[in-house]
N, C-alpha and C positions, 0 to 999 in steps of 0.2 A: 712342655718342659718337665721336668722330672723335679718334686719335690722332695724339700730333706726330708730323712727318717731319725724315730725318734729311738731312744734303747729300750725297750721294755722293763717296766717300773719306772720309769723315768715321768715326773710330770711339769707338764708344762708348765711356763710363770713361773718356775721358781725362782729367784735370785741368789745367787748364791758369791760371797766377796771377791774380792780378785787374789785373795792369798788363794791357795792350795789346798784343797779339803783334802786329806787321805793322801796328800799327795801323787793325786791321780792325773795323770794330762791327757787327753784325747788329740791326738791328730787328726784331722778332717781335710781330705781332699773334694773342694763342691765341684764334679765333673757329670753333668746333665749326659744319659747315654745316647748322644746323638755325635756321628764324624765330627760335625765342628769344632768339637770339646775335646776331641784325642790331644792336640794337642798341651791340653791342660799336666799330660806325662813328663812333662818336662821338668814341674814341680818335684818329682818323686826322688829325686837323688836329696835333695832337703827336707824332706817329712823323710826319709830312711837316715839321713844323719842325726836328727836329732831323736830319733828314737832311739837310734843306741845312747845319744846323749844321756835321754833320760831316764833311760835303764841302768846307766852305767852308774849315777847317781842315787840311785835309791828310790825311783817314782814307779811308781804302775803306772807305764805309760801301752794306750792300744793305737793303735793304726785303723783308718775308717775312711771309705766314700760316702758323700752327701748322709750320713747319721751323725748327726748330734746328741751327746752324752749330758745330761743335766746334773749330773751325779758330781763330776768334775771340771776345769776348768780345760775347754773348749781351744784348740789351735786350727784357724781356719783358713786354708789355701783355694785359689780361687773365688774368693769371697767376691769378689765385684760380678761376676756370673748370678752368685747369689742374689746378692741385694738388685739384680735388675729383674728376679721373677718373686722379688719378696720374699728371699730367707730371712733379713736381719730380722723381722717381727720374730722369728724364732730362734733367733739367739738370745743365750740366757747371758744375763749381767756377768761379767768377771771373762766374755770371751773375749780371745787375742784374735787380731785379723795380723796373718803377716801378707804382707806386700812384696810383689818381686818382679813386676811389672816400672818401667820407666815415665817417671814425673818430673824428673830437676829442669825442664823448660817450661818454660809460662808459668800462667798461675793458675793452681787449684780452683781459685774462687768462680762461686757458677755451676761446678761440677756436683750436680746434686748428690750422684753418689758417693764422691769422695768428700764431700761436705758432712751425710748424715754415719760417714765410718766414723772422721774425728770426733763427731759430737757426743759419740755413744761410747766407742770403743778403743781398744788399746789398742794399736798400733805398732807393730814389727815389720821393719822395712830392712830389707839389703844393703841397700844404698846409701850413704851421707848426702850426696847429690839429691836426692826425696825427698829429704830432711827438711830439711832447710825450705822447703816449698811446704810442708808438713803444717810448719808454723805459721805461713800465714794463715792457717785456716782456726788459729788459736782450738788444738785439740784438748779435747777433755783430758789426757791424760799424756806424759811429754812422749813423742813417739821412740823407739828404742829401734837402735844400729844393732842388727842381728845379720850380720854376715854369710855370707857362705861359709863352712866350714869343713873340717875333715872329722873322720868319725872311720873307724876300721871296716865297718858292712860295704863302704864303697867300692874296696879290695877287689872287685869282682868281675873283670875279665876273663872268657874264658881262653885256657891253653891254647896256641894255635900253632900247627906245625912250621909255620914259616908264614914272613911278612910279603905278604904278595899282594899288599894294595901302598902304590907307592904316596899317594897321595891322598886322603879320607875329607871332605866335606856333610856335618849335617847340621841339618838346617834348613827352616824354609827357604825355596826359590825363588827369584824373578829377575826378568832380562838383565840388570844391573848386577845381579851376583853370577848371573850364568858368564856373563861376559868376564868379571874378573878371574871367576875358578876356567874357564877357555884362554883368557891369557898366561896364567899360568901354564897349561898342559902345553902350548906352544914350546916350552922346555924340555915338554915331559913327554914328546913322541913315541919314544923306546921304555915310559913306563907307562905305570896304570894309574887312574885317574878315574874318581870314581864318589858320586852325591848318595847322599838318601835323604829322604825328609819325612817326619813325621811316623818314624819306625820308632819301635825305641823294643823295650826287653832284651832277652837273648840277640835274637837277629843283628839290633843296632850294638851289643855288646862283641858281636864275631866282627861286627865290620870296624869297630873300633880299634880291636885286637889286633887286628892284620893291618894297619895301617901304620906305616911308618912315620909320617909328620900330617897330622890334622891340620886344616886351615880351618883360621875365623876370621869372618868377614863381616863388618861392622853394618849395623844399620845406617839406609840412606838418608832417613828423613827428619826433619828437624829435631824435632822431641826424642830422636835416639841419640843420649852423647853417653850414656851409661856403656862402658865396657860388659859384654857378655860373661861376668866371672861366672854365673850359674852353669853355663854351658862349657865353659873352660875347665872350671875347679873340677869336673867327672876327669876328665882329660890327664891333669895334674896328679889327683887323686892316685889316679892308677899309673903313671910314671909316663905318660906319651908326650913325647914333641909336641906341641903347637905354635904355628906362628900366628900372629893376630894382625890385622890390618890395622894401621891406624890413621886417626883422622884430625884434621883439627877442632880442637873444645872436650876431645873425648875424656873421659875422666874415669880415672885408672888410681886403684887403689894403689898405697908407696909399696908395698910389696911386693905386689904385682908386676909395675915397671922396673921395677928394678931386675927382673928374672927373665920375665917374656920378650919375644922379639915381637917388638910392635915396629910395622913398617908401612910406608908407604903404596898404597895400591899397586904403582908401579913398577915397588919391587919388592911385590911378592910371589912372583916368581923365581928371580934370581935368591930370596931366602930359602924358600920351599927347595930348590932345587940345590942347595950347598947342603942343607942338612939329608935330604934323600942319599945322597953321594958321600957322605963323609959317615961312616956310622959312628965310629968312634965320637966325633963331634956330636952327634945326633942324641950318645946316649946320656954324654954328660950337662948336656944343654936338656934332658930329661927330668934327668936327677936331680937337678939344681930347681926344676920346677917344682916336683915331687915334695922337694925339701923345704919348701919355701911355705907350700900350703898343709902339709904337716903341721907345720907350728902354728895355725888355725886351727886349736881345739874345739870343739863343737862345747865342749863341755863348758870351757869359758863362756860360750855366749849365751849359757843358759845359767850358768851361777852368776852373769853380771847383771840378768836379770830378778832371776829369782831368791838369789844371794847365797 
């Protein structure tokens, strides 16, 4: 496993408070360079919004794999990878762990990991649904609703001469999702249909582009009832259709539902295939998504913390 690096001049032990020294923020993505961890990329559309966040505001903020800055106060994604090869012993007092991984079923308690995050550190979670599971593990400090948000670096699609992928899936796979994204394309004979998983940069941005309405397909298994907004809000961001599967218990922020077409497995096909077909429809059922997570400033969710 690949351990964190340190910044040079930087010395260990120090502690340093949870205000803002220099008003410097470190974003830290902990992704060990081994395949299994690729997918840890998926964080990256949220450590790149809230860097313009806190640019936009007045911080020296830098972007970082597995280094840790002791100079200033430390933002750490992936952190549960960390703390199972013994990063927290190298975290410096005043660091945030944000969380964006699914906890609002069962209970925390027992889970050593998630036990010695509350007891040490500050807590930023995506979710309300987390939250509330948060507490029972009475955390050292109240955990903070840190959302997905919009931030202009998201913008970033590139051009593409024409929409020649009628239907875009990504996402990891298995027989349960192959079978729903194959009931759908049952529609979709005469178009294109077409998965990736675990692409992401340029590549997963041309496949995005060209796709006329994204599908999201919910997780199967108990402990997933969290709505995918992390993998939606890229979607939104840049103005694309998506329809979303929905399930019962799932739990879908009010803005959210009130813009997306959230539907039943069964017909998600007949969704995907009305918006394919109607562009007109296609682009203002866009827009309206576009428009919705616009008013998710990144900014707010970093002055409702830092004030």
């Amino acid at each position: 496993m690949q351990a964190l690096r340190f910044r040079p001049g930087c010395r260990r032990g120090v502690a340093y408070p949870t205000t803002i020294m220099n008003r410097k923020i470190n974003l830290v993505l902990f992704q060990p360079a081994h395949p299994r961890f690729a997918i840890l990329a998926a964080y990256q559309e949220v450590i790149d919004s809230l860097h313009w966040g806190f640019d936009n505001l007045g911080y020296r903020c830098t972007s970082s794999v597995n280094t840790i800055d002791h100079s200033c106060t430390n933002i750490v994604f992936g952190w549960i990878v960390a703390f199972q090869i013994g990063g927290p012993r190298q975290f410096p007092e005043g660091t945030i762990l944000y969380n964006l991984e699914q906890f609002s079923v069962g209970s925390m308690k027992g889970a050593e990991i998630l036990e010695a995050a509350a007891a040490r550190f500050q807590i930023w979670d995506y979710a309300a649904g987390n939250i509330k599971n948060w507490s029972e593990l009475a955390p050292r400090f109240p955990v903070y609703l840190a959302p997905a948000a919009f931030a202009p670096n998201l913008l970033r699609l590139p051009p593409v001469a024409r929409h020649d992928i009628d239907l875009g899936y990504v996402g990891s796979l298995n027989p349960k999702r192959m079978e729903k994204i194959i009931g759908c394309s049952s529609h979709f004979n005469r178009y294109s249909v077409l998965t990736i998983s675990n692409v992401w940069g340029r590549l997963r941005d041309e496949f995005i582009a060209r796709s006329k309405v994204l599908l999201n397909v919910s997780g199967e298994t108990p402990s997933q009832t969290i709505f995918e907004i992390v993998r939606v809000s890229y979607y939104l961001a840049n103005g694309k259709a998506v329809v979303c599967e929905a399930r019962p218990g799932l739990e879908i922020e009010d803005d959210m539902r009130d813009v997306l077409r959230f539907v039943p497995s069964a017909e998600l096909a007949d969704a995907c295939n009305e918006l394919i077909t109607d562009e007109q429809q296609r682009k203002h059922y866009a827009q309206a998504g576009h428009e919705a997570f616009l008013r998710r400033d990144v900014r707010d969710v970093i002055r409702g913390f830092f004030g």
